[in-house]
C-alpha positions as CSV (number, residue, x, y, z in Angstrom):
1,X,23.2,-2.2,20.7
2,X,20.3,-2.4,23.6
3,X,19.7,-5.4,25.2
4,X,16.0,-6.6,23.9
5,X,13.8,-7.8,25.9
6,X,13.9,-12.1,25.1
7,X,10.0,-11.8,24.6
8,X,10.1,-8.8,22.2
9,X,13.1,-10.2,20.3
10,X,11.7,-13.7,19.9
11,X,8.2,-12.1,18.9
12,X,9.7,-10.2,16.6
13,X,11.6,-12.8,14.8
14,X,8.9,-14.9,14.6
15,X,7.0,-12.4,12.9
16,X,10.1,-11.9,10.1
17,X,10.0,-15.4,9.7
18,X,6.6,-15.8,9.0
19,X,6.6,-12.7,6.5
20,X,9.9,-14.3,4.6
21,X,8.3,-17.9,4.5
22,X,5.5,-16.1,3.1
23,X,7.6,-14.3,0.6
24,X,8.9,-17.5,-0.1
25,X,5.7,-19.7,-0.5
26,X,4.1,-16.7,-3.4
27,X,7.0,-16.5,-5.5
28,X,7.0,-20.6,-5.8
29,X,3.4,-20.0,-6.2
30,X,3.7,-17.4,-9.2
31,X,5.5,-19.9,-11.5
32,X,2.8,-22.2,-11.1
33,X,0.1,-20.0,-13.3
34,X,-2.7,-22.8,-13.6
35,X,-3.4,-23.0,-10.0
36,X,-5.9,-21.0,-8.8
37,X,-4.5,-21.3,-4.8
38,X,-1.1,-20.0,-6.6
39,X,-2.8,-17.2,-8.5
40,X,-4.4,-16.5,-5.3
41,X,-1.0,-16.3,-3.5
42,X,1.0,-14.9,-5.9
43,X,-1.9,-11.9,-6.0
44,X,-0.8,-11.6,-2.4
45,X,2.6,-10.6,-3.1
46,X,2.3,-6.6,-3.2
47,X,0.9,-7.1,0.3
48,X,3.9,-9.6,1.2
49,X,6.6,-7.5,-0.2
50,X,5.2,-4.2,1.7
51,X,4.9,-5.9,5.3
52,X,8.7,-7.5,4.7
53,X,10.2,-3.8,4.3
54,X,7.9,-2.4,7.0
55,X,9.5,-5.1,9.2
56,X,12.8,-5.0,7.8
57,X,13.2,-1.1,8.8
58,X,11.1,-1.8,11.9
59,X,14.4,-4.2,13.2
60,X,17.1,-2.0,11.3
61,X,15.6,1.2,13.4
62,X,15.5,-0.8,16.6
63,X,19.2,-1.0,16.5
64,X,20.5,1.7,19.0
65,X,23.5,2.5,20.4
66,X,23.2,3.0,23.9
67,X,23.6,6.1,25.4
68,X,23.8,5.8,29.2
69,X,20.0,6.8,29.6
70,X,17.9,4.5,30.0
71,X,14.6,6.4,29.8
72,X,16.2,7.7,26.3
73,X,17.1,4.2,25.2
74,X,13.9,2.8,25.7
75,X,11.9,5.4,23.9
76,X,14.8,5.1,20.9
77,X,14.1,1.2,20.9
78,X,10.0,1.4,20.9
79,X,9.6,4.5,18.6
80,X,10.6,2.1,15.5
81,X,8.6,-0.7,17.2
82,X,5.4,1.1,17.3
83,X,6.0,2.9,14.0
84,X,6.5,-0.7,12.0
85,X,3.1,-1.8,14.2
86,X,1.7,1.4,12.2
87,X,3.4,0.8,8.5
88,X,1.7,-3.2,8.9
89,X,-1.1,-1.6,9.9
90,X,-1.4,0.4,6.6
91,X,-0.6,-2.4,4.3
92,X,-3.1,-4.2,5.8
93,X,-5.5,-1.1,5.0
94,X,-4.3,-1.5,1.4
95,X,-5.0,-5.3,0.8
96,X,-7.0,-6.7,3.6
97,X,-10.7,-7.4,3.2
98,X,-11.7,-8.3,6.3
99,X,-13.9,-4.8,7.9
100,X,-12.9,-6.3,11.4
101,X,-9.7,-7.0,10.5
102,X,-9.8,-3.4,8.7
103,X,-11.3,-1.6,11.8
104,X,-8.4,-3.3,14.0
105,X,-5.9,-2.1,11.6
106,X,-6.9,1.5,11.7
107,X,-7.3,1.4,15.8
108,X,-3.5,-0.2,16.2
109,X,-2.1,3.3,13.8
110,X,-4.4,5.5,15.7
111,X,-3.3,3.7,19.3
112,X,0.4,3.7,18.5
113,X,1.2,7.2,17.0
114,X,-0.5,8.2,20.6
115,X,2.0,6.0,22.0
116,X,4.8,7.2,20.5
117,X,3.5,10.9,21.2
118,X,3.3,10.0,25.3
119,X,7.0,8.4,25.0
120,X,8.5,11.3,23.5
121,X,7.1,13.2,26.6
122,X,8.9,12.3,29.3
123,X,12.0,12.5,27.7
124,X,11.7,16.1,26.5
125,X,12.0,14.8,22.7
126,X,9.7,17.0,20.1
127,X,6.2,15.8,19.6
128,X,5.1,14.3,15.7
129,X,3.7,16.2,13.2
130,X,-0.3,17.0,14.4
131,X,-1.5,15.3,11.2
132,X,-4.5,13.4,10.8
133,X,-4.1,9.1,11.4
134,X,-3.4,7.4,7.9
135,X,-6.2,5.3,8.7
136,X,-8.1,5.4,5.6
137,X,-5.6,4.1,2.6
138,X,-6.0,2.5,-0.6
139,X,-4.0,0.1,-2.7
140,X,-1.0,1.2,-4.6
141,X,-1.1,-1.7,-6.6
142,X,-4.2,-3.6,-5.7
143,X,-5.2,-5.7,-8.4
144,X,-8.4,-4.9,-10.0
145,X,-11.7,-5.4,-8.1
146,X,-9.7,-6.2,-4.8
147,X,-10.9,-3.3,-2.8
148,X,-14.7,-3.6,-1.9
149,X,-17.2,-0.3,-2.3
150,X,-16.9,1.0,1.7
151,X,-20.6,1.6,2.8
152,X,-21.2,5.7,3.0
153,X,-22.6,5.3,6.2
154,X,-19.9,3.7,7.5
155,X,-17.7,5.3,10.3
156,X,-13.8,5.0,10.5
């Protein structure tokens, strides 16, 4: 396995921790149905569910066995990083109603599929697919009325 940076590891299990406490906190809320904070939460839990897997491959990918090249190792190690930056980014784009928070969301996927394009670079691996940035998503299993109308005008 590459040794992790003690920042990026301790960031990262923060984050897992956070999304499992999460996890944790709307399925005690589902069984309390006359709540309205619980119904809240437990309406959460599509969201919850989707950025737990998107972290849990983010840290299975990250494991690498090293290979005597640094440059290589590196660009192994960040390509899952950036990519589970992107897949949060996406469930965000499914759930989230924030337009900031939205408009954040869609500049983190745009910014790190570039990233992961100018890694691959220098070390001679094969570019990603030329496809358009998964900015714009919608729900898979949104819960009725949870998306807002987008304005026409508005620009992505």
């Amino acid at each position: 396995m590459i040794k992790l940076d003690r920042h990026l590891v301790m960031a990262t299990a923060l984050a897992a921790a956070i999304s499992c406490g999460y996890s944790a906190v709307a399925q005690d809320a589902a069984s309390n149905k006359n709540d309205p904070a619980a119904a809240k939460i437990a309406a959460e839990q599509p969201y919850l569910a989707e950025n737990d897997a998107a972290m849990t491959k983010m840290m299975d990918d990250m494991e690498a066995k090293p290979t005597g090249d640094i440059d290589r190792d590196f660009v192994v190690m960040m390509t899952p990083h950036h990519q589970g930056a992107i897949d949060m980014a996406q469930a965000y784009l499914r759930y989230g109603t924030n337009e900031q928070l939205k408009r954040i969301a869609q500049e983190i996927i745009v910014d790190q599929q570039q990233e992961i394009a100018a890694m691959k670079i220098p070390v001679g691996d094969p570019l990603p697919p030329s496809d358009a940035a998964p900015t714009q998503v919608t729900p898979q299993t949104a819960p009725a009325g949870a998306m807002k109308a987008m304005s026409p005008d508005m620009k992505m």
